[in-house]
C-alpha positions as CSV (number, residue, x, y, z in Angstrom):
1,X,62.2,-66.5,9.2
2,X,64.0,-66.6,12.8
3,X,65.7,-63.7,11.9
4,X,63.2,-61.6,10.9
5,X,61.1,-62.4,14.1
6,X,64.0,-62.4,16.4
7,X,64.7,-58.8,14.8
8,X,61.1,-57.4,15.2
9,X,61.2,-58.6,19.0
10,X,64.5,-56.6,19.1
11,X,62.6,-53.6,17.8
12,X,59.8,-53.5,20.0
13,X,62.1,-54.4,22.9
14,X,62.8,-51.7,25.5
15,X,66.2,-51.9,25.2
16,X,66.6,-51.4,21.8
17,X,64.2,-48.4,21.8
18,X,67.2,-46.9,24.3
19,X,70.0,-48.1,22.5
20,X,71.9,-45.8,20.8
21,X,71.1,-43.8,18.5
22,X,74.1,-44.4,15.8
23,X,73.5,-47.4,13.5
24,X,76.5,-49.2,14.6
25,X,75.9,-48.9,18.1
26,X,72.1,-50.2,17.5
27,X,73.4,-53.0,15.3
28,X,76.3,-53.9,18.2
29,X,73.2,-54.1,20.9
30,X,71.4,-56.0,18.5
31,X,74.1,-58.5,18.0
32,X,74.5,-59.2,20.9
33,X,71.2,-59.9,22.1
34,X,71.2,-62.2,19.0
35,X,73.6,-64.0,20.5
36,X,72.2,-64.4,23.5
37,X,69.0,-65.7,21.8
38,X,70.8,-67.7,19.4
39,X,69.5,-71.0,20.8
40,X,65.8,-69.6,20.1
41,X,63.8,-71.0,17.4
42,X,60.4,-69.8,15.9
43,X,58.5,-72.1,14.3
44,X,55.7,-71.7,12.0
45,X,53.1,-74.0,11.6
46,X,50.3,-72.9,8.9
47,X,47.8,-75.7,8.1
48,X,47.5,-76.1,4.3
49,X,44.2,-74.7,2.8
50,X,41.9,-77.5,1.6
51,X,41.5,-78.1,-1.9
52,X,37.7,-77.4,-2.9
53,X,36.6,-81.0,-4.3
54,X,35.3,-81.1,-7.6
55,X,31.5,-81.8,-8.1
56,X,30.3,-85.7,-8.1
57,X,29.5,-87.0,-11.1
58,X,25.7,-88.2,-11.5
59,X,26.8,-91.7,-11.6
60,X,28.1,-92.0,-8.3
61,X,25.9,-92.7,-5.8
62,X,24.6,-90.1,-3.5
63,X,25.0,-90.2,0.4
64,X,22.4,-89.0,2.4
65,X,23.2,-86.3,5.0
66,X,23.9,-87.7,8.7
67,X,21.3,-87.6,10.5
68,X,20.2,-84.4,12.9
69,X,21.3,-84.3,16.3
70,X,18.7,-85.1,19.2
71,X,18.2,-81.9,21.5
72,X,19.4,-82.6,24.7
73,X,16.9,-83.4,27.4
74,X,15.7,-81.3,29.2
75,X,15.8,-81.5,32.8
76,X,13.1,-83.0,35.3
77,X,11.8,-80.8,37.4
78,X,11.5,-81.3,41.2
79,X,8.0,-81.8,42.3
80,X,8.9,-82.4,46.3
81,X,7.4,-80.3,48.5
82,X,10.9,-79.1,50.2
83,X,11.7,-77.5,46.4
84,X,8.6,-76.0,45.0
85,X,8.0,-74.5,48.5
86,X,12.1,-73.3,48.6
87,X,13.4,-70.2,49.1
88,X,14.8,-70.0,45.8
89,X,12.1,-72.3,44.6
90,X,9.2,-71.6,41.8
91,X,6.1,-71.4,44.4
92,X,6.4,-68.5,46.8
93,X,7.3,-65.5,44.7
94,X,4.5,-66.8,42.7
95,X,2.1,-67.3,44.9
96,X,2.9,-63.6,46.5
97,X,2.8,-62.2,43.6
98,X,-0.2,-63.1,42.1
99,X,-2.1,-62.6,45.0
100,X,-0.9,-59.2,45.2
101,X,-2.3,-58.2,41.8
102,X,-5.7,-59.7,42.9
103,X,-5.3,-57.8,46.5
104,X,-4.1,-54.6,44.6
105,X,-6.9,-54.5,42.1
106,X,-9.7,-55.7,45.1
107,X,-8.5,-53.3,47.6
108,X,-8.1,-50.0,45.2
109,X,-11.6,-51.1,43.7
110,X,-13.4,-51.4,47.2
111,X,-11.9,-48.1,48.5
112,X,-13.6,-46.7,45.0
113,X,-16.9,-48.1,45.6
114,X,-17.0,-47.6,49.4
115,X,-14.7,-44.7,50.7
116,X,-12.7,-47.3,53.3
117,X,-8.6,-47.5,53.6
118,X,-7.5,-51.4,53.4
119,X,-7.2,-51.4,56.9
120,X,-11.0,-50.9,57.0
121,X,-11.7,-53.2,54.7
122,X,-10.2,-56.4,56.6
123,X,-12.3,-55.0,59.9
124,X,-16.0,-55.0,58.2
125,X,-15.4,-58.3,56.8
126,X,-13.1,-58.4,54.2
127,X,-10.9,-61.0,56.3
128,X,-12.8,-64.0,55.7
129,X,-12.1,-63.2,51.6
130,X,-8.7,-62.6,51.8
131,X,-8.2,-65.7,53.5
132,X,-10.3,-67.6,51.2
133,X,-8.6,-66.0,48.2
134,X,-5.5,-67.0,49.9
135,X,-6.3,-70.6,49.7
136,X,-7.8,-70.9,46.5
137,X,-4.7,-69.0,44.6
138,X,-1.9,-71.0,46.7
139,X,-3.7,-74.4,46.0
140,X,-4.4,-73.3,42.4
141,X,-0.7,-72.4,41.7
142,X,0.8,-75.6,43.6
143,X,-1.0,-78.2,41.6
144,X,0.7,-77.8,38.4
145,X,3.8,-77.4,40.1
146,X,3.5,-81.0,42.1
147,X,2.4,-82.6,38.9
148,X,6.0,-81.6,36.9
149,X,4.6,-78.9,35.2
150,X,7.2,-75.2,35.3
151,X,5.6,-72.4,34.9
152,X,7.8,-71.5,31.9
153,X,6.6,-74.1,29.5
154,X,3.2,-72.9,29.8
155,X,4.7,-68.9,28.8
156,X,4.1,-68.1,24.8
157,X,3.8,-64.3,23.4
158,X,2.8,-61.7,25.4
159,X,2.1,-63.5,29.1
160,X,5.3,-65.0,29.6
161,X,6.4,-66.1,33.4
162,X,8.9,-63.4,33.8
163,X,6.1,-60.8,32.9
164,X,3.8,-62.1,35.6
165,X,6.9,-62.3,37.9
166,X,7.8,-58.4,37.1
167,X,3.8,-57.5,37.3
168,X,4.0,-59.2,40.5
169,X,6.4,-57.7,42.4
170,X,5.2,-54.1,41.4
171,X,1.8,-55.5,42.8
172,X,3.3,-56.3,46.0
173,X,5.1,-52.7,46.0
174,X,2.3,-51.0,45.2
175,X,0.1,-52.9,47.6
176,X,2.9,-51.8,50.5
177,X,2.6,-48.7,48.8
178,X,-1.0,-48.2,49.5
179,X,-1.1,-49.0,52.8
180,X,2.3,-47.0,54.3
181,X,0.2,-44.0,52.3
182,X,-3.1,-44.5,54.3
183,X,-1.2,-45.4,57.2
184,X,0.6,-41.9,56.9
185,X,-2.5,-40.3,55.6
186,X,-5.0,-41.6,58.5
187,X,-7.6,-42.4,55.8
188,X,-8.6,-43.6,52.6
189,X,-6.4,-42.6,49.6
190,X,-9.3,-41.4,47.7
């Protein structure tokens, strides 16, 4: 078995590929690098395939199945107001986002119904809304998170959190979007 491994390492070897190219002078190269090798041992150690047991006689009695594994907890999250409101935390992305959609859907539906550009629509009186939407969203959103609740145990089928995350940031674009255009425009978009 040493051999025959010893001797397909000399084959794949570089310098047995340039040896030379009459047998004896391959088989001298060989040799020797046998000998160098020669206190080298390969062992082999194959695990014996288990015997399949033969099938319990009626008599014997049965043993119940162990019992199933407890899923591991899952983790507590942090209801202090230093980690909802985090960079990184659950709130602010949220909170932007969703009141983005609302601002997206208010602003493109006022311009419909009355001709003005967003801008126009803060001036005549729109400001006291926003900021009351504002408030009512944020403290909407917040109070589930301070209570322990994450967003994604409350997202089954079709409105999961990262959907309303994803909606919410092409709000936000689109609502940036809208106003740059009007900006550049010097009116209402439609």
């Amino acid at each position: 078995m040493a051999t025959s491994a010893t001797s397909l390492q000399l084959l794949a070897s570089p310098m047995a590929r340039l040896g030379h190219k009459s047998r004896s002078g391959f088989a001298l190269t060989s040799m020797r690098l046998q000998q160098r090798k020669a206190g080298m041992q390969v062992r082999c150690m194959a695990e014996e395939p288990q015997q399949e047991q033969s099938p319990v006689s009626s008599t014997s009695p049965t043993v119940p199945p162990p019992p199933k594994p407890t899923p591991p907890p899952t983790p507590k999250v942090s209801t202090k107001f230093e980690d909802v409101l985090a960079f990184s935390g659950p709130a602010p992305e949220r909170i932007n986002g969703r009141l983005a959609m609302v601002g997206f859907v208010a602003a493109l539906g006022a311009e419909l119904a009355k001709g003005d550009d967003v801008m126009g629509q803060l001036m005549n009186g729109g400001l006291p809304w926003f900021l009351g939407t504002t408030v009512i969203f944020s403290i909407a959103s917040l109070i589930p998170l301070f209570q322990g609740v994450s967003v994604q145990s409350k997202s089954k089928g079709f409105m999961t959190s990262d959907a309303e995350l994803w909606n919410g940031r092409f709000a936000m674009l689109g609502l940036v979007a809208l106003v740059f255009t009007e900006y550049v425009k010097g009116g209402a978009l439609v």
